[in-house]
N, C-alpha and C positions, 0 to 999 in steps of 0.2 A: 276189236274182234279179229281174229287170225283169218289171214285169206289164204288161198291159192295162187298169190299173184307177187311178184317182185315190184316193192315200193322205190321209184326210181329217188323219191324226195328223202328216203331213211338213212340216217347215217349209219345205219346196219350195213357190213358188207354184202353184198349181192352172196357170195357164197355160202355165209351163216343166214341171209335166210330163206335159201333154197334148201339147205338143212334142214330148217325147221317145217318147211311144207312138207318136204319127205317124209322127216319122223313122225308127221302128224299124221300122216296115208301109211306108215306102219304100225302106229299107234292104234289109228282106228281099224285096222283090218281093209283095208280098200288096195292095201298091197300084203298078200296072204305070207305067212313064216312059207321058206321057198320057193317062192312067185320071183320070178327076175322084176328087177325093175326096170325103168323104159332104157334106152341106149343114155350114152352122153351126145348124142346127133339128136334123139328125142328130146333130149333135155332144153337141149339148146333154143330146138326148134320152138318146142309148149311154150319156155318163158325168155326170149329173146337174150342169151347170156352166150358169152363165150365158154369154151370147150377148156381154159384151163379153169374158170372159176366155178362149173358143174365138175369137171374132175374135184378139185377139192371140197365140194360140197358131199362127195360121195365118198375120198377119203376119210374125212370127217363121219360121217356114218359109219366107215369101218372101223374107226378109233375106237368107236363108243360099241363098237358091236354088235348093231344094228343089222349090220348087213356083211356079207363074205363074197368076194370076189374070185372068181372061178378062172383062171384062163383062158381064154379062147370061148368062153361062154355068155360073160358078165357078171353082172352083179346083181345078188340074189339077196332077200329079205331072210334074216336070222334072228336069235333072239339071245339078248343079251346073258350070259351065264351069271353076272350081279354086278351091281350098280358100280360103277367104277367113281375114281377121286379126281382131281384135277390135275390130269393127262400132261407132260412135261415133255415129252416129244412127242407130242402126235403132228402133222404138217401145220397144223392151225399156233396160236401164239396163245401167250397166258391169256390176254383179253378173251380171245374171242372163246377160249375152251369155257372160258367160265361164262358167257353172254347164253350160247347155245346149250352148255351141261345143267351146270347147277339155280338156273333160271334166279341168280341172285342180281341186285342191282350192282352193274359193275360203273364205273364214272370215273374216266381217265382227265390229269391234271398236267399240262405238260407245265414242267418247271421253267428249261430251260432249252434252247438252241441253236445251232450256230455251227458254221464253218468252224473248224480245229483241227490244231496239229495231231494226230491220233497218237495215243500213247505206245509203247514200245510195245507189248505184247497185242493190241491191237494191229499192228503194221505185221508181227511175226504169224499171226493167227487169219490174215486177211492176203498175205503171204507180197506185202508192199514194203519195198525201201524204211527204213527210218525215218520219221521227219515229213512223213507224208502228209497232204491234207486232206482231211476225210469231211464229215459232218455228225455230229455229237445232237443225241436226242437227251432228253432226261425227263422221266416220269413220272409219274407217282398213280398208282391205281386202288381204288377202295373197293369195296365191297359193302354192301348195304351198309353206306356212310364208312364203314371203317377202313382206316389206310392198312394197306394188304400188302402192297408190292410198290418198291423204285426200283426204278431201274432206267441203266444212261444204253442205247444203241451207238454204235459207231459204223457209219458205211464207209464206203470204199468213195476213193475221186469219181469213179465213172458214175457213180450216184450222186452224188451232190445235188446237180440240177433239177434231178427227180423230188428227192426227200426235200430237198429246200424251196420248190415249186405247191408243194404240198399242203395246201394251208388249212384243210379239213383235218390232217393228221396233226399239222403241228399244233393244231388248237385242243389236239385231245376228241375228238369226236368221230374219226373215222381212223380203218386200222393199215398200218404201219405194213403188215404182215400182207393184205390185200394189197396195200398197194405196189410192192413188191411183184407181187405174183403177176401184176397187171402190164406190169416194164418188163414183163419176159425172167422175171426170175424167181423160180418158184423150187421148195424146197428138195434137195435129192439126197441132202443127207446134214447131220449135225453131228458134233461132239459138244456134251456136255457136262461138267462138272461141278457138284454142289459137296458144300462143305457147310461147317456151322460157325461162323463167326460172331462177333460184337463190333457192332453198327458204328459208326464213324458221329461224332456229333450233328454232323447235316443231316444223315440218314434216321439218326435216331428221332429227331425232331419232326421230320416228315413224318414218318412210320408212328408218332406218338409213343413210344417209348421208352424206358429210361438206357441208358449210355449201359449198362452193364445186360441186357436182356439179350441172350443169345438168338440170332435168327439164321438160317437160311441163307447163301450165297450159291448163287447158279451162275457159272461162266457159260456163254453157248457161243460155237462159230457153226453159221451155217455157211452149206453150197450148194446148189446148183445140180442137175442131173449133168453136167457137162464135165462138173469138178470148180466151177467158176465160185470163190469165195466174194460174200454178198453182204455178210450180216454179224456182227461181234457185239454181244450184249452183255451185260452184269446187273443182276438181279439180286437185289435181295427182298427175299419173303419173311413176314410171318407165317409163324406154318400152324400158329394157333388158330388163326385165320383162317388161311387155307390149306385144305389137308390135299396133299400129294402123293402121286400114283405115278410108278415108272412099271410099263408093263413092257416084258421080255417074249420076244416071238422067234421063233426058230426058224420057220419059215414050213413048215411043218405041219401037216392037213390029218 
C-alpha cells in the first residue's frame, strides 16, 4: 500500500519516491491545480531529505507536468496538457523516468564493471587527456521482462572511488543517477545525440534481437551547474519497447 512516508530500506531512490507521494497529493486533490506546493525547506523538514534530492523530486514533477515553477514564488500544482512518453532529458535517467512515469516493471542487470582506460571520445567529451582512467558501467535494463535498454556509462578519475564504492548501483538495484546527485553532482545540462543504428553481436544478444534489427543509439555527456563534466553514456534502445519523447521549451510562459 502507498504511504506518505520515505522507505529508508527501498532501493527506490529517496527522490522518485518523494515523486510519487507528491503526485499522489496531486492526483488526489489534497494539493488543488494552482495551490503552491510546501517550500523545498518544508520538504525537507515533513520527510527528513536533503534539499538536492527534494529539488529533483520537484524537477521531476515539472518534467511530467505536474507542476510549473514560478520565480520568486514557487512551485505550483498544474495539469498536465497530455500524457507524455519516456522523457530523454529530463534531470532524472532512463530508469528512474520509466520506475516513476509509465509504472511498468523496470529490472536493471549490470553486466559488467571495472576501472578502464576510457575511450577516446569519452576523454574528448569529459574534456580529459587521452589514455585516462575512468570507470566503465555496463547494463542492461528490461521492462516488464523485456530487454529495453544497454547501455556502458563512463565517469571521470575524480569518480572512480564513488561509482566503484557503490555496490547497490553496481549490483543493478539502486540508481547510478542518485547517486550522483548525492556526491554534489547533479545535472545543469546535457548534450545528446541519438541516431538509428544495427547492434553490434553483444548488443544484439543482450537486447534479444537479431544482428540486422535496427534500434536507437543515444550518445549523452552530462554537466554540472558549474560546467564540471561528470557523466558519458551510450545507450542503445529498442524504441519498439520504449516509445520516446524529446520535449522543446523556450523558456517561454
Amino acid at each position: 500500500m502507498a504511504t506518505d512516508s520515505i522507505d529508508r530500506q527501498s532501493a527506490t531512490p529517496y527522490y522518485q519516491q518523494l515523486f510519487a507521494v507528491l503526485q499522489r497529493r496531486l492526483n488526489a486533490g489534497d494539493i488543488a491545480r494552482d495551490e503552491r506546493l510546501p517550500s523545498e525547506n518544508e520538504l525537507c523538514t515533513e520527510f527528513g531529505l536533503s534539499r538536492a534530492t527534494v529539488r529533483q523530486a520537484l524537477q521531476l514533477l515539472e518534467t511530467r507536468g505536474l507542476v510549473t515553477r514560478v520565480p520568486g514564488r514557487g512551485v505550483f500544482a498544474s495539469q498536465p496538457s497530455s500524457p507524455p512518453g519516456w522523457v530523454i532529458q529530463g534531470p532524472e535517467g532512463f530508469l528512474e523516468n520509466a520506475i516513476g512515469h509509465q509504472n511498468r516493471a523496470v529490472t536493471t542487470e549490470a553486466l559488467r564493471h571495472g576501472p578502464t582506460l576510457l575511450p577516446r571520445y569519452a576523454c574528448r567529451a569529459l574534456e580529459v587527456p587521452e589514455n585516462t582512467a575512468g570507470f566503465q558501467l555496463v547494463r542492461l535494463r528490461s521492462l516488464d521482462g523485456t530487454p529495453a535498454l544497454y547501455s556502458i556509462n563512463y565517469s571521470p578519475p575524480a569518480l572512480v572511488p564513488v561509482v566503484a564504492a557503490a555496490q547497490e548501483v553496481l549490483a543493478g538495484r539502486a540508481s547510478l543517477t542518485e547517486l550522483l546527485a548525492d556526491a554534489g553532482y547533479t545535472l545543469g545540462g546535457a548534450h545528446r545525440e541519438i541516431r538509428a543504428v544495427g547492434p553490434t553481436p553483444e548488443i544484439a544478444a543482450a537486447l534479444e534481437i537479431t544482428p540486422d534489427t535496427p534500434i536507437l543509439h543515444i550518445r549523452s555527456t552530462s554537466w554540472t551547474p558549474r560546467g564540471e563534466r561528470y557523466d558519458v553514456y551510450d545507450t542503445w534502445v529498442r524504441s519498439e519497447v520504449v516509445p520516446l519523447e524529446v520535449n522543446v521549451d523556450t523558456g517561454e510562459k
